[in-house]
C-alpha positions as a printed NumPy array, in Angstrom:
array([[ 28.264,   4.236, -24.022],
       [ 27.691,   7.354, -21.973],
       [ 25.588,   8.715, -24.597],
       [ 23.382,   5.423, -24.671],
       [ 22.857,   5.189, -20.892],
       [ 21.703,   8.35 , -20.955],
       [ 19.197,   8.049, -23.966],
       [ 17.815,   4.749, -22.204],
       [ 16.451,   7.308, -18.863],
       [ 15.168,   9.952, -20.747],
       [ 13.343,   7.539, -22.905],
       [ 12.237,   6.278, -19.619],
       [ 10.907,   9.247, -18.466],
       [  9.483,   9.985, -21.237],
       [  7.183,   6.807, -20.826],
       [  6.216,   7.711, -17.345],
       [  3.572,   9.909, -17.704],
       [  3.084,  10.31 , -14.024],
       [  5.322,  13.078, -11.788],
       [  6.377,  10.307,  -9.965],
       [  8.741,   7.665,  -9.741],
       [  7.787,   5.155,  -7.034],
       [  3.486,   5.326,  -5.704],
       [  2.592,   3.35 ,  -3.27 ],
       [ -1.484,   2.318,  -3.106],
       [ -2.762,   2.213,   0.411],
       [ -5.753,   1.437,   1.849],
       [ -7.688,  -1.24 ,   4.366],
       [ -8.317,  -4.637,   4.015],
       [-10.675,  -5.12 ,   0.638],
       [-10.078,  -1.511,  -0.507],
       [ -9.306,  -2.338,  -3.98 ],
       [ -5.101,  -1.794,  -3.69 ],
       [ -4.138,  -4.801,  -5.597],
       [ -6.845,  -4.26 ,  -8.223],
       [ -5.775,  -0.965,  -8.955],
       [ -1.885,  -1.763,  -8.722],
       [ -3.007,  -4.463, -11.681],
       [ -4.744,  -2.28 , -13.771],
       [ -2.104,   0.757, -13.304],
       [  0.504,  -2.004, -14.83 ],
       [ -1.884,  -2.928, -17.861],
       [ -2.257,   0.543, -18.871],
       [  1.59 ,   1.873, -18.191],
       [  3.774,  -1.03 , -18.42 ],
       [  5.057,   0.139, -14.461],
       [  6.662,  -2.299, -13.016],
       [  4.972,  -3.825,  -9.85 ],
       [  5.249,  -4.413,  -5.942],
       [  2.663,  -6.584,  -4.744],
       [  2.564,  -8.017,  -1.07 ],
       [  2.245, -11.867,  -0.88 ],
       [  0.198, -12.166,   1.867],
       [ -0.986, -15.641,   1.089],
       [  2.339, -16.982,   2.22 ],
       [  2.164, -15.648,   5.667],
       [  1.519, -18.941,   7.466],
       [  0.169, -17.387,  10.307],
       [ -2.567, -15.425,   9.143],
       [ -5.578, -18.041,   8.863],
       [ -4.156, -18.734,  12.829],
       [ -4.326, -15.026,  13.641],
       [ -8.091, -14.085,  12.368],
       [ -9.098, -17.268,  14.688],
       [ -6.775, -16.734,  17.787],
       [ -5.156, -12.904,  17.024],
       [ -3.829, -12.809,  20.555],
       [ -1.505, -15.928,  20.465],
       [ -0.857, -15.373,  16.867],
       [ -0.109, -11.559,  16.285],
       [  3.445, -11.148,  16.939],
       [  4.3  , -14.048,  14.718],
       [  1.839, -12.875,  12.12 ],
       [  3.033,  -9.58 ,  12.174],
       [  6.788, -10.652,  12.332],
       [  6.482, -12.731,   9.245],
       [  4.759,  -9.541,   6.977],
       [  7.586,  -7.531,   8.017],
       [ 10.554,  -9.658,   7.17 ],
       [  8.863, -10.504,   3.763],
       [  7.873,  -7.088,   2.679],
       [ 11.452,  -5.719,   3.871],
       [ 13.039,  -8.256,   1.452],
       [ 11.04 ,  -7.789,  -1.274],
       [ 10.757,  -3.971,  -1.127],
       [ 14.687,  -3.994,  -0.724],
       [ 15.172,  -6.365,  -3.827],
       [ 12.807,  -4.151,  -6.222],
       [ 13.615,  -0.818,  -5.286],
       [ 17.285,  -1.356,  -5.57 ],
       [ 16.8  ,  -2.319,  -9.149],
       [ 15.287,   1.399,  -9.764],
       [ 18.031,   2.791, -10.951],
       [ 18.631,  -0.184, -13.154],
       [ 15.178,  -0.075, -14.599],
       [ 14.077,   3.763, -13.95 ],
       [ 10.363,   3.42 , -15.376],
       [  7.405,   3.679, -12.514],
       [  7.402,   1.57 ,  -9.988],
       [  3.775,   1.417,  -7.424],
       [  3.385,  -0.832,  -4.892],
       [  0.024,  -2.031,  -3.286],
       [  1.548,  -1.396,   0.703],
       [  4.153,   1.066,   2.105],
       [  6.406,  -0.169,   4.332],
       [  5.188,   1.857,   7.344],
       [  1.894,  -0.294,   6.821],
       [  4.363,  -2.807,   8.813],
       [  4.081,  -0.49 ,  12.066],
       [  0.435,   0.261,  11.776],
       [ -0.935,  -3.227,  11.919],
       [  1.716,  -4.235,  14.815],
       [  0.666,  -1.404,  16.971],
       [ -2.571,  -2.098,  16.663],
       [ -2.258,  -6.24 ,  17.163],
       [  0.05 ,  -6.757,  19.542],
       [  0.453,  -5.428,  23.144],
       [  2.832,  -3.115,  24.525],
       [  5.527,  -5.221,  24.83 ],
       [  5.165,  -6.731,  21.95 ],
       [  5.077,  -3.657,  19.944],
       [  8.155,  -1.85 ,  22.149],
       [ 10.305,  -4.676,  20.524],
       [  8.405,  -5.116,  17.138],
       [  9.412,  -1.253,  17.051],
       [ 13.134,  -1.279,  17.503],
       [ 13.287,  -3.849,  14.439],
       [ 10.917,  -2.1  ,  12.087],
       [ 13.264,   1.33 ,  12.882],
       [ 16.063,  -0.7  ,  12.191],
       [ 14.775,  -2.015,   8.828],
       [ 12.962,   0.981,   7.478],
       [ 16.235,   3.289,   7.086],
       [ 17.33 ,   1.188,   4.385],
       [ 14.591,   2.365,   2.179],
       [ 13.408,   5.45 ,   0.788],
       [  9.919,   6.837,   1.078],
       [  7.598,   6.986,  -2.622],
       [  7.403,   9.647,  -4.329],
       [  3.074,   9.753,  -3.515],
       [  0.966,   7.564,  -1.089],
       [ -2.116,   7.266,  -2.589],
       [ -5.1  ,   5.815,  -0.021],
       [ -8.299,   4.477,  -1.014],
       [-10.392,   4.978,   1.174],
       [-13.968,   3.274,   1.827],
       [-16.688,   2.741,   4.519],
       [-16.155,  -0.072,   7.048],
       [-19.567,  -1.615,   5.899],
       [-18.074,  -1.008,   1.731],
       [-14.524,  -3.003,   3.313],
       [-17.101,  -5.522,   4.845],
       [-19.254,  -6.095,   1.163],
       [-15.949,  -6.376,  -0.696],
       [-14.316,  -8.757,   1.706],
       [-17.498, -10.85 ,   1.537],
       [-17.499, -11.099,  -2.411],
       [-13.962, -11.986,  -2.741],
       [-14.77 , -14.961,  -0.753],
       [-11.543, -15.892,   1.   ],
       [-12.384, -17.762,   3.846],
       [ -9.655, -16.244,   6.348],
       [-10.997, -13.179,   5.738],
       [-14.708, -14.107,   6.684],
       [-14.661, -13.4  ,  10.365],
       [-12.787, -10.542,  10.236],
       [-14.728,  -7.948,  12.808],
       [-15.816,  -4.563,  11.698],
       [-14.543,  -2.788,  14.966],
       [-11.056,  -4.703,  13.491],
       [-11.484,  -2.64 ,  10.365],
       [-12.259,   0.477,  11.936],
       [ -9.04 ,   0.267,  14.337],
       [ -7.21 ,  -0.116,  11.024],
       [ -8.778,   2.39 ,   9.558],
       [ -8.432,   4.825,  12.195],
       [ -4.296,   3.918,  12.607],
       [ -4.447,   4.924,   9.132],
       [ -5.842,   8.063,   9.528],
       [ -3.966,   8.822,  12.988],
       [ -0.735,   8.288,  10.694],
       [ -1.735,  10.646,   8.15 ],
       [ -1.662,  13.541,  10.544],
       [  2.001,  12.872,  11.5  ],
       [  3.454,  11.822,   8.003],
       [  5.019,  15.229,   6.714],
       [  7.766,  14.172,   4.141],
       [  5.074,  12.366,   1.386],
       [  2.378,  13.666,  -0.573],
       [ -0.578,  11.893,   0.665],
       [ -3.517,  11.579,  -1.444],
       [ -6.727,  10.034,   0.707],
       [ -9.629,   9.476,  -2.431],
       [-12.751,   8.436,  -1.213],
       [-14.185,   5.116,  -3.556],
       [-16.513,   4.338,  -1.031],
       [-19.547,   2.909,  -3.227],
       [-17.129,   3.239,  -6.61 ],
       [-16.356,  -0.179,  -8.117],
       [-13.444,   0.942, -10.423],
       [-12.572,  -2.013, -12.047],
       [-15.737,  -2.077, -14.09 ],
       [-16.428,   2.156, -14.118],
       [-13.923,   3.211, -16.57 ],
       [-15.079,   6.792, -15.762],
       [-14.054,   6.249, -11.769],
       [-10.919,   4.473, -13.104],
       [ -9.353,   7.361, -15.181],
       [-10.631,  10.267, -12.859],
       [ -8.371,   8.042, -10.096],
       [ -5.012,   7.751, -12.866],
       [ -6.068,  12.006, -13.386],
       [ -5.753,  12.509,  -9.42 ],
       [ -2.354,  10.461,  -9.554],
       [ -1.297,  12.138, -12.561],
       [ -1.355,  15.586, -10.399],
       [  1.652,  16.787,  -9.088],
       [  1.746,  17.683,  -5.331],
       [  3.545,  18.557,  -2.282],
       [  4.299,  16.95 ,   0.65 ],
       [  1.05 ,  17.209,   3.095],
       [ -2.295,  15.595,   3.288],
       [ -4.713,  15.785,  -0.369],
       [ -8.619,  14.979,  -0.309],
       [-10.868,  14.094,  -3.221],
       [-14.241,  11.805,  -3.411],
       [-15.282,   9.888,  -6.306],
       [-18.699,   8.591,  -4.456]])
C-alpha cells in the first residue's frame, strides 16, 4: 500500500508541469481571471477554485446603493470564499495535482477596506484575521493587470447588467489597493503581467507566453512582465 500511495504523488507531480502547487489568478474586475483559470484547466487537467460571485445577493444592491450595502456585500464574499477555499484546499493532499484559483483570500480585505468605513472595516478586520490563519498562502499570485479604460471595455462586452454602472474612479481605488498590497506582501512570489490591450483567449501566442511566465520558478518578492 505504501508503495502505491507513493507512486500515485510522484505520478502527480509528474503531471504538473508547473513549480507550483496551488496559483492563485488575481486581478480587477473584468481582467480576464476566470477566463484564464478556465483555459489553465483545459490544457492541464488542474483542478479549479472559482469564486461564485453571482450568489452574493447583495451585490446588484451594492453597485446601486454601495454605502448601505457594503458591509453586507462584503460579509457575504468572505464567508463564501472562506468555505469554499477551506473545503478545496484541504482535499490537496488527497488529490496533490495543481490547484489555481481565480481570487486569493486576502482579495477579502482589499475590497472591505476600500468599501466600507472605518468602523466597518475595524470589525470586518478582526474576522478576516480570524479566518485567514486557517489557510495557507499559494505557492505564486499571478496578477493581470490592465488599464482602467481596458477593465471598463471588457466589463462593457460581457454585458452583465450589475456591472454597468460600475465607476472608473471605483476601479482605480481597486486597482490601486492592489498595488498598495503588493508592496507589503513578502512571503509569495508575485507576478504583476501587464495584458492591457492583449485578448488572450483568442491570441494563442499571448496565451502560452502567459502559461511560460507561470511556468518560471521564482522567489518570494514582486515580478514584472508586459505582454502589450
Amino acid at each position: 500500500m505504501k508503495e502505491s500511495v507513493s507512486a500515485f504523488y510522484r505520478q502527480a507531480s509528474e503531471t504538473n508541469p508547473f513549480p507550483h502547487g496551488f496559483i492563485a489568478i488575481e486581478g480587477n474586475i473584468g481582467a480576464g481571471k476566470t477566463t484564464l483559470c478556465n483555459m489553465l484547466m483545459e490544457d492541464f487537467d488542474c483542478r479549479l477554485i472559482l469564486e461564485q460571485f453571482t450568489d452574493n445577493p447583495f451585490l446588484p444592491e451594492f453597485y446601486k446603493n454601495p454605502d448601505r450595502y457594503a458591509f453586507p456585500v462584503e460579509l457575504f464574499f468572505m464567508t463564501e470564499r472562506h468555505k469554499q477555499l477551506q473545503e478545496s484546499l484541504s482535499q490537496r493532499e488527497l488529490f496533490p495535482q495543481l490547484v489555481v484559483s481565480d481570487y486569493f483570500f486576502i482579495k477579502t480585505l482589499l475590497f472591505a477596506k476600500n468599501n466600507l468605513n472605518d468602523e466597518e472595516y475595524r470589525l470586518f478586520q478582526r474576522l478576516f484575521h480570524t479566518l485567514n490563519a486557517t489557510f495557507s498562502k499559494p505557492d505564486l499570485l499571478v496578477y493581470l493587470h490592465r488599464s482602467v479604460a481596458d477593465l471598463n471595455a471588457n466589463i462593457q462586452k460581457r454585458g452583465r447588467e450589475f456591472e454597468q454602472n460600475i465607476r472608473l474612479d471605483y476601479l482605480q481605488s481597486l486597482q490601486d489597493a492592489y498595488f498598495n498590497y503588493f508592496k507589503s506582501e513578502t512571503e509569495v512570489p508575485i507576478l504583476i503581467i501587464d495584458v492591457t490591450g492583449v485578448d488572450f483567449w483568442s491570441d494563442k501566442t499571448a496565451y502560452e507566453n502567459i502559461v511560460g511566465l507561470m511556468k518560471r520558478s521564482y522567489s518570494k518578492g514582486v515580478y514584472r512582465a508586459a505582454l502589450g
